[in-house]
C-alpha positions in Angstrom: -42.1 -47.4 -33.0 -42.2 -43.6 -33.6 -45.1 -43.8 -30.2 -42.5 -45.5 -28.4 -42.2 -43.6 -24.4 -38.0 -43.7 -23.9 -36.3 -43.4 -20.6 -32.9 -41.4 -20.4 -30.8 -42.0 -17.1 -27.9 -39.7 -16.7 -25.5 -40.6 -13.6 -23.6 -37.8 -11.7 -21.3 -37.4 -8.8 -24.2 -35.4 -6.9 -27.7 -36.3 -8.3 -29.6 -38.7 -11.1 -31.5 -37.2 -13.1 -34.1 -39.2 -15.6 -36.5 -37.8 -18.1 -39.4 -40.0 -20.2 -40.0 -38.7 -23.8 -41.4 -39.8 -27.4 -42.0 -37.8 -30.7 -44.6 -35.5 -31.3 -44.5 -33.9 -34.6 -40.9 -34.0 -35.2 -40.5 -32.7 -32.0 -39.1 -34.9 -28.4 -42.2 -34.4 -26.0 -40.8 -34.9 -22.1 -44.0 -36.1 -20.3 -42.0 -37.0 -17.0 -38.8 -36.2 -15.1 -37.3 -37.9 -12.3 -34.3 -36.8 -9.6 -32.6 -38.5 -7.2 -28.8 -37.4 -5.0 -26.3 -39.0 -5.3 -24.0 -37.3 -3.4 -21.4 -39.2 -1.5 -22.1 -42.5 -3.9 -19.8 -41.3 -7.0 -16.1 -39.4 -7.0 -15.4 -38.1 -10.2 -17.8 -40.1 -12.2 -17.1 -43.3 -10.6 -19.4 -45.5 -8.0 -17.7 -45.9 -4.7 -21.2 -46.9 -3.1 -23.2 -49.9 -5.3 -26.0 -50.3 -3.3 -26.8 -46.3 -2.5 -25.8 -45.7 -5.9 -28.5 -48.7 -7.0 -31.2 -47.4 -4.8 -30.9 -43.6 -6.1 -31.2 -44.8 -9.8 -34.4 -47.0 -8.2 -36.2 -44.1 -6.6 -36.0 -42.0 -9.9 -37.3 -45.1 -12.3 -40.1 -45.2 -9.7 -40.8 -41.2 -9.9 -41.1 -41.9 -13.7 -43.6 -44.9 -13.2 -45.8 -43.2 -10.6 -46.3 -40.8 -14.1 -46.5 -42.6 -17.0 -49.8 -44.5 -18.1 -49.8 -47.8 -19.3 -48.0 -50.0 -16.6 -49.0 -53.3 -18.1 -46.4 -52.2 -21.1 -42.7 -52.7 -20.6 -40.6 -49.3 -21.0 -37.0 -49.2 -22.4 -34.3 -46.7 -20.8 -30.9 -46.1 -21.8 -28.1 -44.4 -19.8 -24.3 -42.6 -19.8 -20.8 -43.1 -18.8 -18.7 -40.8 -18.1 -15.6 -40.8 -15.9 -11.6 -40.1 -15.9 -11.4 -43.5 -17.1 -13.0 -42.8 -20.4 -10.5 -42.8 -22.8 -10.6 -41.6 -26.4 -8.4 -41.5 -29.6 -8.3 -42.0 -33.3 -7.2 -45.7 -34.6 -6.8 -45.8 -38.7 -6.5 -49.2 -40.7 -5.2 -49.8 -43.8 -6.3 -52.1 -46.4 -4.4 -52.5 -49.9 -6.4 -52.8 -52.8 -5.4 -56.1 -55.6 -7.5 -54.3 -58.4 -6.1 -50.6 -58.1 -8.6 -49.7 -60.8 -11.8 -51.3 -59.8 -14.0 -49.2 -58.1 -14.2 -49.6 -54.4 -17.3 -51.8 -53.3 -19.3 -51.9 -50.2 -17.4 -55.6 -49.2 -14.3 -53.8 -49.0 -15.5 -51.3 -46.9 -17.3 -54.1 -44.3 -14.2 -55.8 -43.9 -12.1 -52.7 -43.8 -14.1 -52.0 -40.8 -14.1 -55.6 -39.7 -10.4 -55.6 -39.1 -10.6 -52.3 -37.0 -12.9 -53.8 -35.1 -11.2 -56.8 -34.5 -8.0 -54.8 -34.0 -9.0 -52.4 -31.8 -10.9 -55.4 -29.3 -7.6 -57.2 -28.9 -6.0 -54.4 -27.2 -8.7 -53.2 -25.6 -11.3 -54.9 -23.1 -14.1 -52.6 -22.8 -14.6 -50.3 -26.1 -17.9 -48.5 -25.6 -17.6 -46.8 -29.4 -16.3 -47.0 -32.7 -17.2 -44.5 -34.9 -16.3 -44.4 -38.4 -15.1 -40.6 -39.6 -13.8 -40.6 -42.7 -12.2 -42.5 -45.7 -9.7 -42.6 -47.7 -9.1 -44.2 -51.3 -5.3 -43.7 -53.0 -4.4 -40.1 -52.9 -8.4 -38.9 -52.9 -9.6 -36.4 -50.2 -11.5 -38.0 -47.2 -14.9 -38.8 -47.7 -17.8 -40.8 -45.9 -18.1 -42.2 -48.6 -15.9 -44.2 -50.6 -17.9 -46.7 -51.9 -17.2 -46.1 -56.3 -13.9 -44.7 -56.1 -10.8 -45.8 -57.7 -7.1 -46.6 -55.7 -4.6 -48.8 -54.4 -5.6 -48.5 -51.0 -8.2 -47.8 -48.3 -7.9 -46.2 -45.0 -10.3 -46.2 -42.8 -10.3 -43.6 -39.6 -12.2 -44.4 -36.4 -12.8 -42.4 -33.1 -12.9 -45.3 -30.6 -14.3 -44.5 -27.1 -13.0 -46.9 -24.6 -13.6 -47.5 -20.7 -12.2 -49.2 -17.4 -13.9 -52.8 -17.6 -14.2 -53.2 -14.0 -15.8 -49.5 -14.1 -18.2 -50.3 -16.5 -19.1 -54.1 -15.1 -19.6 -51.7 -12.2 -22.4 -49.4 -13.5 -24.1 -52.4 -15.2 -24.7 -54.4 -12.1 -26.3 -51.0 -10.6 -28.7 -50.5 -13.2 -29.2 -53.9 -13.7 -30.3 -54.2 -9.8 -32.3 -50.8 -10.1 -34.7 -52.5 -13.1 -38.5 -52.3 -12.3 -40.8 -55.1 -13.5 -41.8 -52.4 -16.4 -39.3 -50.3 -17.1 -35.7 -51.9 -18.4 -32.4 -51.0 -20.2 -29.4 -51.7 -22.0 -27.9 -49.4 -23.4 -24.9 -46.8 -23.0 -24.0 -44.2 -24.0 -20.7 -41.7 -23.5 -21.9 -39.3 -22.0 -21.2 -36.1 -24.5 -22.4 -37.9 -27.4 -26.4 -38.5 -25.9 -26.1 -34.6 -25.0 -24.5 -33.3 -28.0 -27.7 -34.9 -30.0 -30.0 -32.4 -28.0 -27.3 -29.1 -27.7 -25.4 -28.9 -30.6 -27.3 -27.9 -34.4 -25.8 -29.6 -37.3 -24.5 -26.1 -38.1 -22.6 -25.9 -35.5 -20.6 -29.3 -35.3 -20.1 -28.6 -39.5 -18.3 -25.2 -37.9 -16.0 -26.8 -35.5 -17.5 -26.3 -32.2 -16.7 -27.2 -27.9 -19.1 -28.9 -26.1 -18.0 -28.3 -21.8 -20.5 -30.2 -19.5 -19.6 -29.4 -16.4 -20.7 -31.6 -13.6 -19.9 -31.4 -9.7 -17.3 -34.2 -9.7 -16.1 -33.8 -13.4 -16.3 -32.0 -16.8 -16.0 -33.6 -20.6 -14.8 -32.0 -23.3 -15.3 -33.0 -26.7 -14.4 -30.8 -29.6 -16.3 -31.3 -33.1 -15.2 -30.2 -36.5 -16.7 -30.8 -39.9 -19.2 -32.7 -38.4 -17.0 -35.7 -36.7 -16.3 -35.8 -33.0 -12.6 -34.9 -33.4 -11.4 -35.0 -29.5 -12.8 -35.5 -26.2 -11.7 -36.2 -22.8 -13.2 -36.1 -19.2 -11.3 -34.3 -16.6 -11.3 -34.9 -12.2 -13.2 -31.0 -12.3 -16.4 -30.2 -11.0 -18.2 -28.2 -9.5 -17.5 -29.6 -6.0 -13.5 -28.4 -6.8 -15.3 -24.8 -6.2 -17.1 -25.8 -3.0 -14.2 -26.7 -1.2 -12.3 -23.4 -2.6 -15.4 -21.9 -0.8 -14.7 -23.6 2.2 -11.0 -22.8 2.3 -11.3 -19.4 1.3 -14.2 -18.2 3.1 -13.3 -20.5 6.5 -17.0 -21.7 6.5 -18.6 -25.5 6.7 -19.1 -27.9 3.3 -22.8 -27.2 3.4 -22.6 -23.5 3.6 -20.2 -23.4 1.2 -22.4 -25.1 -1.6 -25.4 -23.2 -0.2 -24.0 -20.2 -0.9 -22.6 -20.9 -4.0 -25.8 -22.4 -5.6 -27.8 -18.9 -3.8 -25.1 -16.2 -4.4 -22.4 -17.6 -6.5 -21.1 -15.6 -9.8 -18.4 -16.3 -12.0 -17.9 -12.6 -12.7 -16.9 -10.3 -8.8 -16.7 -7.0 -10.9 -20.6 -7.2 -11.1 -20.9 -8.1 -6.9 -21.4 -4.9 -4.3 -18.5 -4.7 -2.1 -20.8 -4.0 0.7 -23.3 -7.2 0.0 -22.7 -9.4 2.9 -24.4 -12.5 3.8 -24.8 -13.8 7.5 -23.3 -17.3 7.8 -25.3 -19.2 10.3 -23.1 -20.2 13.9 -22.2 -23.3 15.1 -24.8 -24.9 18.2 -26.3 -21.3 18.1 -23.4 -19.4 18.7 -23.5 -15.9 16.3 -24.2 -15.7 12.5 -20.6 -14.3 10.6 -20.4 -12.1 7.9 -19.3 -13.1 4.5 -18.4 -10.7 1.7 -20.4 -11.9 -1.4 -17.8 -10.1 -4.1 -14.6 -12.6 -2.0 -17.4 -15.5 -2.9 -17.4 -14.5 -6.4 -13.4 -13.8 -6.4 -13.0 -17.5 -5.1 -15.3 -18.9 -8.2 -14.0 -16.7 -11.1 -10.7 -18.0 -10.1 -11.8 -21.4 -10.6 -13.8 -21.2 -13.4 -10.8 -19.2 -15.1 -8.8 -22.2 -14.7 -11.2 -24.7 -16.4 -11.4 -22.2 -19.2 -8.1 -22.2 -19.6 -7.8 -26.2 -19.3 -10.6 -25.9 -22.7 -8.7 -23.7 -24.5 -5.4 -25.8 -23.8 -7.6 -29.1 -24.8 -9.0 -27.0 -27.8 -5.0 -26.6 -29.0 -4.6 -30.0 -29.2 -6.8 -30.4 -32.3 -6.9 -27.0 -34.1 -6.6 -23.1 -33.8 -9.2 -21.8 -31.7 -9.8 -19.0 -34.0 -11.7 -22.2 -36.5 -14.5 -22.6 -34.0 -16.8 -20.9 -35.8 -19.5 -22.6 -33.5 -17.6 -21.3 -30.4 -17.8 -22.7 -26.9 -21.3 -24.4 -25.5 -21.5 -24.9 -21.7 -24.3 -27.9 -20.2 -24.4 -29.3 -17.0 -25.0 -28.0 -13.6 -22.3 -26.0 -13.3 -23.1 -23.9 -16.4 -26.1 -22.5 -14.5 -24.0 -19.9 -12.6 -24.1 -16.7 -13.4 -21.7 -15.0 -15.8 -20.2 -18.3 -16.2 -20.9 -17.6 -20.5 -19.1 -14.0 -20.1 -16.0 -15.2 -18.4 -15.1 -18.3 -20.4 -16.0 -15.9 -23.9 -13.4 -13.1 -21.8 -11.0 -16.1 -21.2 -10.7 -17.9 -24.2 -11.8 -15.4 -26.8 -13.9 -17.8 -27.9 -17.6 -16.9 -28.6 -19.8 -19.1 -25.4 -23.3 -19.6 -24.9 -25.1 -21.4 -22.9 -27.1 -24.6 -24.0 -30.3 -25.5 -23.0 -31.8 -29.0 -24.5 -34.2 -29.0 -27.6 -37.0 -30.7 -25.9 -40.8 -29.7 -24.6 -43.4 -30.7 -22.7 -47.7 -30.1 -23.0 -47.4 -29.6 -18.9 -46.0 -26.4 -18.0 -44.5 -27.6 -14.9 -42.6 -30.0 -16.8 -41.5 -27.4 -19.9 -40.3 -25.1 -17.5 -37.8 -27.7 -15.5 -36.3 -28.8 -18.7 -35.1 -25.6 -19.6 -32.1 -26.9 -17.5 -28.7 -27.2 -18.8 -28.7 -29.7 -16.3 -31.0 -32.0 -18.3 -29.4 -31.9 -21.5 -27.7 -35.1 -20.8 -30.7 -37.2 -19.9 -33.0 -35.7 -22.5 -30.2 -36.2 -25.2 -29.8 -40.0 -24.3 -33.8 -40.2 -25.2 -32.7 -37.7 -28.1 -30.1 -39.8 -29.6 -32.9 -43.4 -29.9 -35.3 -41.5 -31.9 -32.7 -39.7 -34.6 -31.3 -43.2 -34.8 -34.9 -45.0 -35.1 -35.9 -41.9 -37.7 -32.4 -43.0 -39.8 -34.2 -46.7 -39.7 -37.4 -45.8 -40.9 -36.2 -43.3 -43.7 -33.8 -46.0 -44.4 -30.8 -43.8 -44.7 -27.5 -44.1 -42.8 -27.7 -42.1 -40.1 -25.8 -38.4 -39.8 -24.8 -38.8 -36.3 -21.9 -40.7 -34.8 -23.6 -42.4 -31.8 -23.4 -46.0 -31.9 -26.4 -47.9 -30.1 -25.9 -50.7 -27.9 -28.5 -53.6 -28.8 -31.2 -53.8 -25.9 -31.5 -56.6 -23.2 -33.4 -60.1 -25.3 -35.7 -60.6 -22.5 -37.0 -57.3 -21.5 -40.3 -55.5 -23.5 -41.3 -54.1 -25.9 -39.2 -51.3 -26.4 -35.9 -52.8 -27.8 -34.0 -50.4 -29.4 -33.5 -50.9 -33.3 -30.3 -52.9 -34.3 -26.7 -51.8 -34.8 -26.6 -53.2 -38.3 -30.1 -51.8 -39.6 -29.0 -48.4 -38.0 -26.1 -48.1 -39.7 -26.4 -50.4 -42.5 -23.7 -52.9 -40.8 -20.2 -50.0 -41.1 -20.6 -49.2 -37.1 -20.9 -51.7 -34.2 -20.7 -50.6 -30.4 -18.4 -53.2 -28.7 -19.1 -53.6 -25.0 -16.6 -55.4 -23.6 -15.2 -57.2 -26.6 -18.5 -59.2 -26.9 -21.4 -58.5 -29.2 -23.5 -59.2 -26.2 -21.6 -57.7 -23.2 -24.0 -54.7 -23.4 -26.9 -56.4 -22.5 -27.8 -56.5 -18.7 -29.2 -60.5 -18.8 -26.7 -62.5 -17.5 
């Protein structure tokens, strides 16, 4: 299983991007990547355009195939949702106990988490997560594990990660009609918990740490703290909210405004030349126009400011800033402007860096590509199978949060391992209130 070659799909508002990995050593080895635009397809997250949307997810399964060897074998790829429809909070059941003094047993734990399940389904249609974060027995502090100890009750506290049904019946049909006759998938992921398995070090999550992937149609936040996703939310703001601030503020077309942003932008116009000008192209070949490159980078930090702001305002909603000892980690496209790290650390006070995935390649090409914010999605969502495989094998429960959806029953070789092996049965993934609603077979 450990040789196994995993796909990771990660759907945005402007492109796809797909990379193919396995283990080496410890280590996730990328031996292919795959892009395809998507611009015009998906608004904030969410496919307005099936069949474009379809045929981009196609073309970049098919850049993968063109590259890996072995095309009689069947290849398994798993993929994210994201979305303003993505809606997360903490749900905590209660069990009382009839033998206060017998030590708590792994039953009573399975059905405590049973009747979350079940409770959580029937008010909700589409639950893509429930993660178990902590436990608690009588007056005892919180622990993960509660299995020995002695009260008259347990509680039980689960992150649940829910979606629009229609939204995600939506994406399924996509990928279910962008399937090659080698290469299928299943699974789903939330977007920020695939990339935090490739961004964030265990350090960092035990710290209390921000995790801002900013895309060009929207941006999650999720917020951890001793280890346990503690918030998260996806907000309408992306990096296309700055083009058309471009566009507006600089009186120039849609595509000049992105070009120049992508070629000249900065989050930081202290650092810009008041005399560097750039010579906008005319219209039907009338003359070029001048555009001040420090007013481009006054319309940008202005933007960005704002989104920092939103983080630190998100960040207040869970705990003082001041306990992120892990600070503020920026993925996605939009962290690859420039200064964008400096401004949100100026803005929030928070120490920011920039995160790049934990991944390699043995082609140089490849190796230098993925050292790409912009991949840390795609290359976590291959990340996330093999740390939950390696919890299998070592047969531990696994340290991470990340449910796993089961694979689809008729499709290779390369089914994911099961929910109840993975996490010896105390975390399922519900997909649509059905054990099976995950799976892409009708």
């Amino acid at each position: 299983m450990r040789d196994n070659l995993i796909i990771g799909l990660d759907i945005g508002s402007s492109q796809v991007r797909a990379v193919a990995g396995r283990q080496n050593n410890g280590q996730l080895d990328i031996i292919a990547t795959g892009k395809s635009n998507t611009s015009g397809y998906l608004l904030n997250g969410n496919i307005v355009n099936i069949n474009k949307t379809s045929q981009a997810i196609s073309d970049v399964i098919n850049q993968i195939e063109t590259v890996i060897s072995g095309k009689n074998k069947d290849y398994y790829f798993s993929s994210n949702l994201s979305g303003s429809h993505i809606n997360v909070f903490l749900y905590t059941s209660t069990k009382l106990r009839k033998n206060p003094n017998d030590a708590v047993t792994e039953k009573e734990i399975l059905e405590l988490n049973e009747e979350a399940k079940k409770a959580i389904a029937e008010k909700n249609p589409c639950v893509l997560h429930r993660l178990p974060i902590g436990f608690r027995v009588g007056s005892l502090p919180e622990t993960m594990e509660p299995v020995g100890q002695i009260g008259d009750r347990i509680e039980g506290d689960f992150m649940v990660v829910t979606a629009s049904l229609d939204k995600f019946e939506l994406l399924k049909k996509a990928l279910r009609a962008a399937e090659s006759e080698h290469i299928k998938g299943g699974n789903l992921y939330f977007s920020p918990l695939a990339t935090s398995s490739t961004i964030l070090s265990s350090e960092e999550k035990q710290e209390g740490v921000v995790l801002v992937d900013i895309g060009s149609g929207t941006t999650e936040i999720s917020i951890y703290l001793k280890k346990r996703l503690s918030h998260a939310t996806v907000l309408n703001w992306g990096g296309d909210r700055i083009t058309e601030d471009i566009q507006i503020g600089l009186d120039i077309s849609p595509e000049h405004a992105e070009a120049l942003k992508i070629r000249f932008g900065s989050a930081l116009h202290k650092e810009i030349d008041i005399n560097e000008i750039v010579m906008i192209p005319g219209i039907a070949g009338r003359k070029p126009s001048p555009v001040s490159v420090k007013n481009l980078a006054i319309v940008i930090e202005e933007r960005i400011k704002e989104l920092a702001a939103i983080v630190l305002s998100e960040i207040s909603k869970v705990t003082d800033p001041a306990n992120l000892r892990g600070g503020i980690v920026l993925v996605g496209g939009g962290a690859q402007m420039p200064d964008i790290d400096e401004l949100f650390q100026r803005t929030t006070d928070i120490d920011t860096r920039i995160g790049l995935p934990k991944a390699d390649s043995t082609i140089a090409s490849i190796a230098e590509e993925i050292k790409d914010p912009s991949f840390a999605t795609a290359i976590g969502l291959v990340q996330v199978y093999f740390d939950q495989l390696n919890d299998v094998e070592e047969g531990e429960a696994p340290t991470t949060q990340e449910d796993q959806v089961s694979g689809p029953k008729n499709g290779g070789g390369s089914k994911p391992p099961g929910i109840k092996s993975i996490f010896n049965r105390m975390v399922d993934t519900l997909m649509g209130g059905s054990e099976d609603a995950g799976e892409y077979d009708a």
